[in-house]
N, C-alpha and C positions, 0 to 999 in steps of 0.2 A: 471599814470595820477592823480594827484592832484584837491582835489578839487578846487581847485584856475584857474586850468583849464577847471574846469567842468563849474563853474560859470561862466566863461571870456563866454565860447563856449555858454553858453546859453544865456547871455546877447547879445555878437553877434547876434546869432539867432532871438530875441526878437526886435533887430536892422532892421534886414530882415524883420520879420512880420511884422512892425509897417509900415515898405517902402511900404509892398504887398500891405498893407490894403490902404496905401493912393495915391496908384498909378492903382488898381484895377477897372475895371469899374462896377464891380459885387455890388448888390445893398442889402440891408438887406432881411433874409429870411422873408416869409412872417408871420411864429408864429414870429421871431424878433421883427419883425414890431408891432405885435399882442402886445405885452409885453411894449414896448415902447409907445404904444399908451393905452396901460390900466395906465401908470403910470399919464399917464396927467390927470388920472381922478381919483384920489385914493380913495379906496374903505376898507371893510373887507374882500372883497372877491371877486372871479368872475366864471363865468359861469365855465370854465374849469381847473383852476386852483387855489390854495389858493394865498396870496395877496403879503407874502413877496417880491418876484423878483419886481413887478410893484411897494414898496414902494421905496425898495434900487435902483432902476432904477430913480425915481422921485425926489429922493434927490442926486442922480450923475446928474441927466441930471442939476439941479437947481447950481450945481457946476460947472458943465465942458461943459454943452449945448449939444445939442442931435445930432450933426455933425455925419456923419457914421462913421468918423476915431473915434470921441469920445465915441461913443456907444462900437464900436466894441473895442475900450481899456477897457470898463469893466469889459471883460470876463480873460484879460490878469491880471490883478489887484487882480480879485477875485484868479486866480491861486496862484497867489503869496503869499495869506494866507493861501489856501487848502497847497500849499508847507511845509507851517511853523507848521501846525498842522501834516503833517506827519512825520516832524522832531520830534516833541513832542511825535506822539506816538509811533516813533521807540525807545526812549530815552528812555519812560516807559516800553517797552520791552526788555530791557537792551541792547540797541545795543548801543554802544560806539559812543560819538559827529561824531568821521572823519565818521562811516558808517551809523551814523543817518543823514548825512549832504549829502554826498554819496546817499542814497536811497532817500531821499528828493528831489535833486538836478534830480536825474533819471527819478522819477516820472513824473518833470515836462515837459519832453519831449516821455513820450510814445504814440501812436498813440492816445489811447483816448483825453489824455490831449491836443496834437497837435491839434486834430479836434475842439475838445469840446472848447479851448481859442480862437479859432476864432467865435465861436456862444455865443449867447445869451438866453441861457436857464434855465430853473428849478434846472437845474443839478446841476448848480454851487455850489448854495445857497447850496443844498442839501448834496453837497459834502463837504463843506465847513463843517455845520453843524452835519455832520455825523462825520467826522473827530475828532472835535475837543470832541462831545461827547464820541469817542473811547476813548480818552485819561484822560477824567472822570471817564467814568468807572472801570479804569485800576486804578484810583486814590482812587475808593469808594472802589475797594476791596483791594488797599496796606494799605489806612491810615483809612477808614470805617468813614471820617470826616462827620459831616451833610452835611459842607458847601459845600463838593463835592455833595451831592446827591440832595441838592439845585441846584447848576448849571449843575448839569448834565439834572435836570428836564428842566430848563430853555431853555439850549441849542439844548436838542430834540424837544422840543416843536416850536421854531425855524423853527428845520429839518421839522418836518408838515407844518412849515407855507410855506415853500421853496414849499415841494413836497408831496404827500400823500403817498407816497411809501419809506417814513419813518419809516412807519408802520412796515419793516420789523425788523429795526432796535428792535421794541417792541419783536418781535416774536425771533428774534436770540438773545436778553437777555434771554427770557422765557429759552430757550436750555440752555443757558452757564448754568445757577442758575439750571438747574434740572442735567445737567453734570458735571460738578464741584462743588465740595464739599468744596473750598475755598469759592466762589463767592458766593454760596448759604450761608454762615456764614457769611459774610461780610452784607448781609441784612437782615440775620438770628438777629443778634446781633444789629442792628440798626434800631428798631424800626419808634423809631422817625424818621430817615432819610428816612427812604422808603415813609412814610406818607408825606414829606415834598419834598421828590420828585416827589409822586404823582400831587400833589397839586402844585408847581410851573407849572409843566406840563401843568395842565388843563388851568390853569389862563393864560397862553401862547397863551392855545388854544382859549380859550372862545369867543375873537370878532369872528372867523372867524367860530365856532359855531354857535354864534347868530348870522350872516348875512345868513349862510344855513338854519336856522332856520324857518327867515323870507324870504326867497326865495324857500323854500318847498324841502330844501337838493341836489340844481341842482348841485353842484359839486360834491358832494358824490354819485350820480345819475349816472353822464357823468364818474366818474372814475369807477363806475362798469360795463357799458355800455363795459368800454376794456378792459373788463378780463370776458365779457358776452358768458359764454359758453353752452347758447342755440343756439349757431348759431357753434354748432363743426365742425369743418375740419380735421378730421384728417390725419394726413401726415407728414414723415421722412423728407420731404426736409428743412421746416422750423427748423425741432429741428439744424437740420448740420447747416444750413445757421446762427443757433445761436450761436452755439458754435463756428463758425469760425470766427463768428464777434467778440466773447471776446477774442480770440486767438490770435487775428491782433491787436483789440484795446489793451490788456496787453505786447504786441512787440512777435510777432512769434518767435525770438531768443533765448527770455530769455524762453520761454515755452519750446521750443525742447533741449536746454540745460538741464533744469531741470532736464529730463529722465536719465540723467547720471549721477545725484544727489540723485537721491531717496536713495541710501543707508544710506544719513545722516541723513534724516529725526526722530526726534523723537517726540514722541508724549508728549512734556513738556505743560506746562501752555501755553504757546506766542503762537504756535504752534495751541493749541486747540482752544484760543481766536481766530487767526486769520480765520480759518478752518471755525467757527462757526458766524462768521460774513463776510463769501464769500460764500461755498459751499449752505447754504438751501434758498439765494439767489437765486444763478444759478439753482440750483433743480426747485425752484417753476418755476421761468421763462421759463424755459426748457419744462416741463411738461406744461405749458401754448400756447409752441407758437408749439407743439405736439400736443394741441385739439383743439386752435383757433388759434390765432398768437402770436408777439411778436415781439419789435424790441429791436434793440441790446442794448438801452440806459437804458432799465427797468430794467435791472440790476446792471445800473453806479453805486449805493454804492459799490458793491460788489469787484471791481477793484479796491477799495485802500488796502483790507484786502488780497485779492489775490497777489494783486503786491508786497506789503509786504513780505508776507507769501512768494512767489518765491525767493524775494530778499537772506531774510532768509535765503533761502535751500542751496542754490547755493554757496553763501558765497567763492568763487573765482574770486580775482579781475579781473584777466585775462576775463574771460565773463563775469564781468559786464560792462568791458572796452568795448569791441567786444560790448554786448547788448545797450549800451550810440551810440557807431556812428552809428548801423544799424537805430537805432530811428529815430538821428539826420537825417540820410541822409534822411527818409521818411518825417519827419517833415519839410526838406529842399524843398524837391521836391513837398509837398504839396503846400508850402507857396511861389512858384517859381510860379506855373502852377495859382494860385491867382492874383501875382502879373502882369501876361502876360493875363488873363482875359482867362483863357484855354478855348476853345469849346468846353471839354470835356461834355461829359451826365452829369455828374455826379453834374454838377453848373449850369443845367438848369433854375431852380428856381430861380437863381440871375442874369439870364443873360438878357437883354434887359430890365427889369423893368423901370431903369432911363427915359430911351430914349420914351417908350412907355408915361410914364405919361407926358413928356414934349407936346408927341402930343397930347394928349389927352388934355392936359390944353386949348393948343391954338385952339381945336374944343370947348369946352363949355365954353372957358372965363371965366365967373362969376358964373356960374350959379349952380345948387346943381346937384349933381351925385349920382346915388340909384345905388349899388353893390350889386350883388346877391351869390358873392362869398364871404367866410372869408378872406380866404387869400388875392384876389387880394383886398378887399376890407382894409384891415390891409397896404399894401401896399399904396394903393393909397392914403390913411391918412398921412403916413409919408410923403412919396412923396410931399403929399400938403401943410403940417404942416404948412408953411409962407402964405397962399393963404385962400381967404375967402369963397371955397366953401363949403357949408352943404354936408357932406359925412351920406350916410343913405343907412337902409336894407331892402330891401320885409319882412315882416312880417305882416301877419293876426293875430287879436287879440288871438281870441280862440284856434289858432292852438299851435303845441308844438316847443318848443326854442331849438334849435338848438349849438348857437354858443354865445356869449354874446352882441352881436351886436345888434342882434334880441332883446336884453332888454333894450340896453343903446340908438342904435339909430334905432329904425324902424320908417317905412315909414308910416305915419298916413293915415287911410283910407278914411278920411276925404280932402286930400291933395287938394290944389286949383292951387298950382303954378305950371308951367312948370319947367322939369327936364329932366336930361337926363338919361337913363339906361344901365347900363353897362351889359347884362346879359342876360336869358328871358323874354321874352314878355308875358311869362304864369306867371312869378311869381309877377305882378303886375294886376292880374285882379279883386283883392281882392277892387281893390279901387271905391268908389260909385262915383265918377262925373264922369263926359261924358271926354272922351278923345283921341285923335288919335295919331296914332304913325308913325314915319318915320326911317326905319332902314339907318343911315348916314355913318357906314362903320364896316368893318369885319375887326377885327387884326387876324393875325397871329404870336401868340409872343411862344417861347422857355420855358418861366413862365408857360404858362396855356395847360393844358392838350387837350383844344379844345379852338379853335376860339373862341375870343370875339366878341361879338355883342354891338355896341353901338345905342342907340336908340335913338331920340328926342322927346318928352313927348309932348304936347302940350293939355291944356283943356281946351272944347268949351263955 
């Protein structure tokens, strides 16, 4: 199998998904939504996440328009350079064009990849970014140039603005430079360049410093809030349940394979690089979702240096042939079950959205709509995005923010006009004028974990 057939087989593929997605009646997730609607407002930063995805979101949608088919090519686009940087860093780790091109081309169909290009998430960026700075580092310690340690500054700092759990990326350099004795001379010996990679780093960082700054560190805040292990649970089922999801997301095939490889394993430079930028990933996560939880995605950098690294070992075309169709045929059947709008559980969250907000439109007309949820509230924005209704949040001044909604549009307590409320009746009592409510009808939608309430607001 040629790569000329790998390419044909994925472009195919890519044929298929672009169909699913435009023939699908599944509607954007509701953090999608989340993201797409931070971009209309760009900022240095927001309540739950740093800024990059809503800026590269703001300047696609200003090119290609914010259509679901068009959103949802975002994540396919962003693939397609995550691809090209782990061609780059199979090449710096002397793997030969045909099986840098080969592992590349693999990549872009294993199960995380499959899922992950149909969403719009953090990850992308991150992985995009992570990537490209793998193949920097590999650069500062072959050529020790400044101007690598410039853009390698540059390009992590990037990786923070994407996601905050680039961080790790800082921590498994700490490992390499204290295990390796090359790497450790490579900034041993370049002074200046360390200095100048610090220093692009922070200057990357700095807006989104100063917007946490002046917002009292709410995202630094909410990102310790999920790794908050005063609230322990401890228990086995979550650590399995974690490792079973990297196990499925890296292709269950090429991992059971593996076992019959280990004898060629050695422990060279690539090897220890790649080891050292997956394993104290998976550790920490591991040992996280063992005291509190965890979901499978907090570890997404770590699946390019793993999947490499298996690539690597195995190094027999024969399974990596067998590990390319098992992919493909999941990646198929994923993007089948999309295109048919599956009732499966698992596309709860995207199912009936559309349809709901159309009713929902032609019960309040014109009028403004107070959501008391994130998500459906992120939803019903997009949904409305052509339509002149005020979409706003229950929030009390004094009380504590929650969601970034609660900053950008809360419901003044002050409020005079009639509105309708999508939600409870309790979390509008904050408001001082006189007001009566009329509950006008109960959804039951597939999306929301419990019946919506829509309310009519009216004040006296």
């Amino acid at each position: 199998m040629t790569n000329k057939i790998l390419g044909l087989a994925i472009f195919l593929l890519i044929v298929f998904k672009i169909t699913a997605i435009y023939f699908t009646e599944f509607s954007l997730y509701g953090d999608e939504a989340q993201y797409w609607l931070w971009s209309q407002t760009l900022d240095l930063g927001y309540y739950s996440k740093p800024p990059l995805l809503a800026w590269f979101l703001g300047g696609y949608s200003i090119l290609f328009g914010d259509s679901f088919i068009s959103l949802k090519m975002f994540p396919i686009v962003i693939y397609f350079f995550i691809s090209y940087a782990i061609y780059k860093l199979c090449l710096n780790l002397s793997f030969d064009k045909k099986k840098a091109r080969l592992c590349a081309l693999s990549f872009l169909i294993i199960p995380a990849a499959s899922l992950s290009s149909f969403l719009i998430s953090t990850d992308l960026l991150l992985l995009l970014f992570w990537g490209i700075s793998m193949v920097l580092l590999l650069k500062v310690v072959k050529t020790n140039l400044t101007i690598n340690f410039f853009l390698l500054g540059l390009f992590l700092g990037l990786g923070f603005l994407a996601k905050y759990a680039a961080i790790y990326f800082l921590l498994s350099l700490l490992l390499l430079l204290f295990l390796d004795k090359t790497s450790f001379k490579s900034f041993k010996n370049n002074p200046v360049g360390v200095l100048v990679f610090l220093l692009s780093f922070i200057v990357v960082l700095l807006p989104n410093i100063f917007w946490n700054f002046n917002n009292g560190w709410i995202t630094f805040s909410h990102t310790s809030d999920n790794a908050n292990l005063q609230n322990l649970n401890l228990n086995f089922y979550e650590p399995i349940k974690f490792l079973g999801s990297q196990i499925l997301m890296v292709g269950p095939l090429l991992f059971v394979f593996v076992i019959f490889f280990l004898k060629n394993f050695r422990l060279d430079y690539e090897n220890k690089f790649l080891l050292i930028f997956s394993l104290p990933i998976i550790l920490i996560v591991l040992v996280e979702s063992f005291l509190v939880r965890a979901n499978a995605n907090w570890a997404a950098p770590a699946l390019i240096s793993i999947f490499v690294f298996l690539f690597r070992l195995v190094n027999r075309s024969s399974v990596l042939k067998l590990n390319f169709i098992f992919n493909y045929l999941i990646a198929f059947l994923l993007f089948f079950s999309i295109l048919n709008s599956s009732d499966n559980k698992v596309f709860d969250r995207i199912t009936g959205v559309g349809k709901f907000s159309n009713t929902l439109s032609d019960i309040i007309k014109e009028k403004d709509i107070v959501v008391s949820d994130r998500i459906i509230f992120s939803n019903i924005a997009y949904q409305f995005r052509n339509k002149q209704n005020l979409i706003l949040m229950p929030h009390k001044t004094d009380s504590s923010i929650t969601n970034h909604f609660q900053m950008s549009s809360a419901l003044n307590i002050d409020r005079k006009n009639d509105f309708f409320l999508l939600g409870d009746i309790s979390n509008i009592s904050y408001l001082s004028n006189k007001k009566k409510s009329k509950l006008i009808k109960e959804f039951d939608v597939p999306f929301s974990s419990e019946p919506l309430k829509l309310y009519e607001i009216n004040f006296k």
